[in-house]
C-alpha positions in Angstrom: 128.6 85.1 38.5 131.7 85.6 41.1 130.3 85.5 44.8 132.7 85.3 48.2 130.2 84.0 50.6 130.9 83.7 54.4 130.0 80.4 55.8 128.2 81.5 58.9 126.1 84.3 56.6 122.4 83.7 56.3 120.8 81.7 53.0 120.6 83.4 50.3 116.6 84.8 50.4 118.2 86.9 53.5 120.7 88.7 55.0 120.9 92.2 57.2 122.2 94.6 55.1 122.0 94.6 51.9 124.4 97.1 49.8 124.1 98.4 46.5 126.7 99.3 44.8 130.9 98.4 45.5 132.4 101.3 45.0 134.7 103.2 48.1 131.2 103.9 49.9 129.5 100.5 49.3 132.8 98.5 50.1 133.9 100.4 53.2 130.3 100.0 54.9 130.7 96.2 54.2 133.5 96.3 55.9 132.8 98.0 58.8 129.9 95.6 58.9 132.0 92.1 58.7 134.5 94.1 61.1 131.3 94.0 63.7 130.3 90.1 62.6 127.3 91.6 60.7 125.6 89.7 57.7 125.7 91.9 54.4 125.6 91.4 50.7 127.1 93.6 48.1 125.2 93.6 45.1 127.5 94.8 42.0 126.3 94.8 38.3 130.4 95.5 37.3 133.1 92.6 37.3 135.8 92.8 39.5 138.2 93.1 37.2 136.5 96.5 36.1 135.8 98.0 39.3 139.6 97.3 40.2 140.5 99.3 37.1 137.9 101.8 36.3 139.5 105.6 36.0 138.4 107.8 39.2 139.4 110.3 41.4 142.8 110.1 43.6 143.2 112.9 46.3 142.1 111.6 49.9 142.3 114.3 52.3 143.8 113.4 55.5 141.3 112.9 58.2 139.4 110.4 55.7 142.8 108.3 55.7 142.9 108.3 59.6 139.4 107.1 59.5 140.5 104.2 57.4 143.3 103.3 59.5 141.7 103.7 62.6 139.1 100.7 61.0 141.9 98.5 59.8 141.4 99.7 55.9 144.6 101.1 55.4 147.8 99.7 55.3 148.3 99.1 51.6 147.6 102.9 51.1 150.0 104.0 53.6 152.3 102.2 52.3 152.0 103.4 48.5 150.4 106.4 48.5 151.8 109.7 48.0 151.8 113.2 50.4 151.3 116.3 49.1 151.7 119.1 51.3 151.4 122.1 48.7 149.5 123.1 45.4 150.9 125.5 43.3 148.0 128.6 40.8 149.1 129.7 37.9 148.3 133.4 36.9 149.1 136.3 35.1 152.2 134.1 33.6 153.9 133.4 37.3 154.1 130.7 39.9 152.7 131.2 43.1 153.0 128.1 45.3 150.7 127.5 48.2 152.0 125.2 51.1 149.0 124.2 53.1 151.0 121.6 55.3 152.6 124.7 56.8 149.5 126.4 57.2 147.6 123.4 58.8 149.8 120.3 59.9 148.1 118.7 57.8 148.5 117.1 53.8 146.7 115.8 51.5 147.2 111.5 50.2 147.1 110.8 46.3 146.3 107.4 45.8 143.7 106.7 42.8 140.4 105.4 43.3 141.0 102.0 41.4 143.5 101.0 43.9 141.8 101.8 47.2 138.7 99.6 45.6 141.4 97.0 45.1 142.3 97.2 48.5 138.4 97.4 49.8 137.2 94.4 48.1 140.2 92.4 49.1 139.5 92.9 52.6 135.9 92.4 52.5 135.7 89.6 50.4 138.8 87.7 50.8 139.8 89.0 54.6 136.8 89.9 56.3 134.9 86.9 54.1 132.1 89.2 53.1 129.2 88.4 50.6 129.9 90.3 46.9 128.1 89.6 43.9 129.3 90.7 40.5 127.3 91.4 37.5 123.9 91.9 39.2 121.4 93.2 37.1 118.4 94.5 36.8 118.6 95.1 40.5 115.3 97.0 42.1 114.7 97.8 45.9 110.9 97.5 47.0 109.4 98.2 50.6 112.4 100.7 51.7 108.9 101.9 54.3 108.5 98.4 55.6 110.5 96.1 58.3 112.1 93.6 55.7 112.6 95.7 52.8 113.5 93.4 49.4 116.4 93.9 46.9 116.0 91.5 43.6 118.3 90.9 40.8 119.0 89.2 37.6 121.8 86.4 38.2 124.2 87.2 35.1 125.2 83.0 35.0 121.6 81.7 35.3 119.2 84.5 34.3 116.9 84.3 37.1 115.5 86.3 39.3 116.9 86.4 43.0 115.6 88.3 45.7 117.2 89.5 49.3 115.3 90.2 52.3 116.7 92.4 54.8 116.5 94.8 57.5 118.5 97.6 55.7 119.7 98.9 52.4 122.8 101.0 51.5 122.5 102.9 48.5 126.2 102.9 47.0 125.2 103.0 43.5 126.3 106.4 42.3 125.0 108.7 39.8 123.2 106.5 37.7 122.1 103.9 40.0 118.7 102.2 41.1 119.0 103.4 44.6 118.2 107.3 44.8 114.9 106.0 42.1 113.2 104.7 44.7 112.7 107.2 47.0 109.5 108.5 47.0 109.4 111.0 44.9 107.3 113.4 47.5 109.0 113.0 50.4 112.7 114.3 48.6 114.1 117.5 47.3 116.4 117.1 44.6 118.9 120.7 44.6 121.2 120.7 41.4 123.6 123.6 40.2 124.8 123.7 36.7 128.5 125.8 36.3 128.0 126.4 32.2 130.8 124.9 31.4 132.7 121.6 30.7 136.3 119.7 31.4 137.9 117.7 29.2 139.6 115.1 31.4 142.5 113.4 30.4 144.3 110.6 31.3 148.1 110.6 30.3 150.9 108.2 30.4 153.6 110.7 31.6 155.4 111.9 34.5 153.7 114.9 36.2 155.8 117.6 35.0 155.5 119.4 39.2 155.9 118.0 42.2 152.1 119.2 43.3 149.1 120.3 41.8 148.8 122.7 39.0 146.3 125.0 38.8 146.1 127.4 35.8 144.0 130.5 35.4 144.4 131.7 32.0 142.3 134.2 29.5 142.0 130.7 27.3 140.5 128.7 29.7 141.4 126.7 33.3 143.9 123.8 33.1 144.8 121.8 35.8 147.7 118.9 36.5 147.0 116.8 39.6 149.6 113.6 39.6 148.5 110.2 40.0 151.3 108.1 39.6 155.1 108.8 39.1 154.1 107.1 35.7 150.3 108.9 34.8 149.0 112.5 35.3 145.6 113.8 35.3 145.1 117.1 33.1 141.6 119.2 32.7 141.1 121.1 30.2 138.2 124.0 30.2 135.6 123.6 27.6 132.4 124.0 26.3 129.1 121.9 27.7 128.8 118.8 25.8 132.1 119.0 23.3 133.0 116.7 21.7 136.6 114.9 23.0 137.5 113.3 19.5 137.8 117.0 18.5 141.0 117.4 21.1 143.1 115.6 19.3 146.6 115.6 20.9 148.5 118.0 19.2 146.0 120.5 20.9 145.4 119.1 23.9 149.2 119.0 24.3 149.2 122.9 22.9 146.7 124.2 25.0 147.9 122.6 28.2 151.2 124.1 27.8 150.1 127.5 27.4 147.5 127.2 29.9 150.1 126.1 32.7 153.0 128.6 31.3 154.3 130.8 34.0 157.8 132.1 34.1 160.2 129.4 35.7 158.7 126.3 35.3 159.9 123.6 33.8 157.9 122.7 30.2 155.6 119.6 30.6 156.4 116.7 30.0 153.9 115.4 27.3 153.2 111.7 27.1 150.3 109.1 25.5 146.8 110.0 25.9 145.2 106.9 27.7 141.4 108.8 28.3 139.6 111.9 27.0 135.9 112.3 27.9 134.1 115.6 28.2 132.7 116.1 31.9 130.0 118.9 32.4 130.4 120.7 35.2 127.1 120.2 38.0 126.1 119.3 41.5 123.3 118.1 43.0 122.5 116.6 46.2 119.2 114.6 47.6 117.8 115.5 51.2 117.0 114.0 52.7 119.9 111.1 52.0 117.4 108.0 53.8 113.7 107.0 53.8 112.4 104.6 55.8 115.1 101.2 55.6 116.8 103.3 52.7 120.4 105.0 53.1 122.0 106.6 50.1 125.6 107.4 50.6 128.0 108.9 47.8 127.0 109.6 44.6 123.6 108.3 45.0 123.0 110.8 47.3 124.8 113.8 45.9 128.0 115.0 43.5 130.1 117.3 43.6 131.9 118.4 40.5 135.8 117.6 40.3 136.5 121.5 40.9 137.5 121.0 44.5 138.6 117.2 44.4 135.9 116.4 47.1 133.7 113.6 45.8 135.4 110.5 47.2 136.5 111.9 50.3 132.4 112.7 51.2 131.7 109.1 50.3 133.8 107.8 52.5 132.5 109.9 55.3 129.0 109.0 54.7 130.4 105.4 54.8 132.1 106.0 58.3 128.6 107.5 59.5 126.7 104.6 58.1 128.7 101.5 58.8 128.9 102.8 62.7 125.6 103.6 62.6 124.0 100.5 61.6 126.6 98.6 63.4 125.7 100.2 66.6 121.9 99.4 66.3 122.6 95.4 65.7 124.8 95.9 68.6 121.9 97.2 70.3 123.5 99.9 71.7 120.8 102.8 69.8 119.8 104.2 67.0 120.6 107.8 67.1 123.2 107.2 64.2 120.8 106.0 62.0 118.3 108.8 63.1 120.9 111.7 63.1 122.7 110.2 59.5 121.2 112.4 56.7 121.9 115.3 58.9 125.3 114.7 59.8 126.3 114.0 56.5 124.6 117.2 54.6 126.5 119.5 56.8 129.6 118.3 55.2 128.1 118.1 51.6 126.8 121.3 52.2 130.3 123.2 53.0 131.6 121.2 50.2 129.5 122.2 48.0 129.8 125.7 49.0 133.4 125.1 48.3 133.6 123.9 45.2 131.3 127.1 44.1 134.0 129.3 45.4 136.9 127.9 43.7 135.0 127.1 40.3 134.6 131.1 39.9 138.3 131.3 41.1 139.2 129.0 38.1 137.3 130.2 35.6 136.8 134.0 36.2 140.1 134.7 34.1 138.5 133.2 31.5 134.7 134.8 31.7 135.3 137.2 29.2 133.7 139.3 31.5 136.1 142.4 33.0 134.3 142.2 36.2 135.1 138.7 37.1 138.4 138.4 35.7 139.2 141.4 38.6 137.5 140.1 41.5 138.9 136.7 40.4 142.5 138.0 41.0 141.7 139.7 43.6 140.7 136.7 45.4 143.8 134.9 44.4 146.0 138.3 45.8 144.6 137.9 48.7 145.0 134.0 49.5 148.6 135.1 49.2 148.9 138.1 51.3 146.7 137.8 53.7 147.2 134.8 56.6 143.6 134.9 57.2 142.5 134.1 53.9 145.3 131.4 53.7 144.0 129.8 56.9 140.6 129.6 55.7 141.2 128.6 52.1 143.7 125.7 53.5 140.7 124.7 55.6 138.0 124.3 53.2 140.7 122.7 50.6 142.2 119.8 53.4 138.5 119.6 54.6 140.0 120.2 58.1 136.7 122.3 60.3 136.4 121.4 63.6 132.4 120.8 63.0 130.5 120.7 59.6 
């Protein structure tokens, strides 16, 4: 097993923080810990190697980059990473572009998930010399309503059983991890929305064929383009719950995507390898609250937001901001009302987010309802973001995540 261990961290039965999970959440906290000479240990049942290259999401809005930079986490990105200052919907077979830098001031960064980990791990293990262990497993987090809560794991290289004392856990784990399971089961509420519907995401090895992202409204189904590379674009494909991706082979992935996206003008796109396909069905959920007792969930563990809106990274890394300040401030000694106020201050955002991502999935996928009444209001939403500079204001500020207070 791969471990980066600082030499002036604490033996291995303990440490102060213990963090689950290294994904952007997990891996910024750490780093805002070692940043503040705190002792932590990630706990990561993935390799490096597969972390660093593992498909995700790749639009960070703009105040989440600032945050970065502002804790020293951002140079490579700024450096690589791309602005986009417009998006462009797709309707009734014409372009209508939508150019929320103009609106705001502000843009949005695409820079894909795989590379900011890269850049995270590399400054908390091998800068900031913080404590990550790959290929945990087995991990299980006891005493979360105790002083020293308790994290134990398998050791992948010896196959024993270790266990980390400590005065906090971070639940990074996502969706499917340990974290969020042991939370008492009476003392949470667990709110989930289903949408009905599925995305096939893709993954292909070709130029994005606009300079922005596409969004297509279309009787058929939604579609949608957002670049990730000058080299790789991400498509979506409406679908039904639970089909079957081997059934999109790419002569009709490549068919429906061009009629989806068709609008008078543009440029055909450019059609390239298929490097993913997996069906993604459509839901949200969210715990509240997001900590019990010595027990912080932050990111997927504690809520997701379907891809509709492009939000899901962006509200892990705020809950990381909140949490890494929050538990650095109380080993500074300097309070505790971060760790008090946290679960609040983070559901406001998830909250609007979620909110959000409601609104624009009906925008999406009205057209395609087969239901007269929607398809109208639909377009008459979209009219409106386009002729009315209210309505533009407010979209732009929901989509760049830009509110004064959530």
């Amino acid at each position: 097993m791969t471990a980066h261990r600082h030499p002036k961290s604490l033996p291995p039965h303990g440490t102060s923080v213990v963090i689950v999970g290294a994904g952007p959440a997990g891996l910024t906290v750490g780093c805002v810990l070692r940043a503040a000479g705190i002792d932590c240990v990630v706990l990561e049942c993935e390799t490096r190697a597969f972390i660093e290259s593992r498909p995700r999401a790749g639009v960070i809005e703009e105040w989440a980059v600032r945050a970065l930079e502002e804790r020293g986490l951002a140079d490579t990105l700024l450096k690589r990473a791309e602005r986009h200052s417009a998006c462009e919907f797709r309707f009734g077979g014409e372009q209508h572009r939508f150019d929320y830098t103009e609106v705001t001031g502000c843009h949005h960064f695409v820079y894909p998930q795989p590379l900011l980990v890269t850049d995270l791990v590399r400054e908390y293990a091998d800068v900031r010399g913080g404590d990550i262990r790959f290929g945990a497993r087995d991990v299980r987090v006891k005493g979360i309503d105790t002083d020293r809560p308790t994290v134990a794991y398998t050791c992948p290289d010896t196959g024993r059983r270790q266990e980390l004392r400590c005065d906090f856990v971070a639940g990074c784990d996502g969706a499917r991890g340990v974290s969020r399971s042991a939370l008492p089961a009476r003392r949470i509420r667990v709110a989930r929305h289903d949408y009905g519907i599925g995305w096939l995401a893709l993954l292909a090895e070709a130029p994005p064929s606009a300079d922005c992202v596409l969004f297509g409204m279309h009787p058929d189904g939604f579609a949608g383009q957002m670049p990730r590379s000058p080299e790789v674009t991400r498509y979506y494909l409406q679908c039904a719950p639970g089909d079957d991706p081997d059934k999109w082979k790419p002569a009709r992935v490549w068919d429906q995507l061009h009629r989806r996206l068709a609008a008078a003008g543009a440029p055909p796109l450019i059609e390239g390898t298929l490097l993913e396909k997996r069906v993604l069905d459509m839901h949200d959920y969210l715990v509240e609250p997001m900590a019990y007792g010595r027990l912080f969930l932050a990111g997927d563990a504690a809520h997701l937001v379907a891809p509709i809106a492009a939000k899901g990274m962006n509200l892990a890394l705020h809950d990381a901001f909140l949490l890494g300040d929050a538990l650095a401030a109380h080993f500074a000694g300097t309070g505790d009302e971060g760790l008090a106020t946290y679960s609040r201050d983070c559901l406001r955002r998830v909250w609007d987010y979620q909110e959000f991502s409601q609104w624009l999935s009906e925008v999406y996928h009205g057209v395609s309802s087969r239901d007269a009444f929607r398809a109208g209001t639909t377009l008459a939403r979209l009219r409106r973001l386009f002729t009315s500079p209210v309505a533009a204001a407010a979209f732009a500020e929901q989509f760049l995540g830009t509110a004064a207070r959530y």
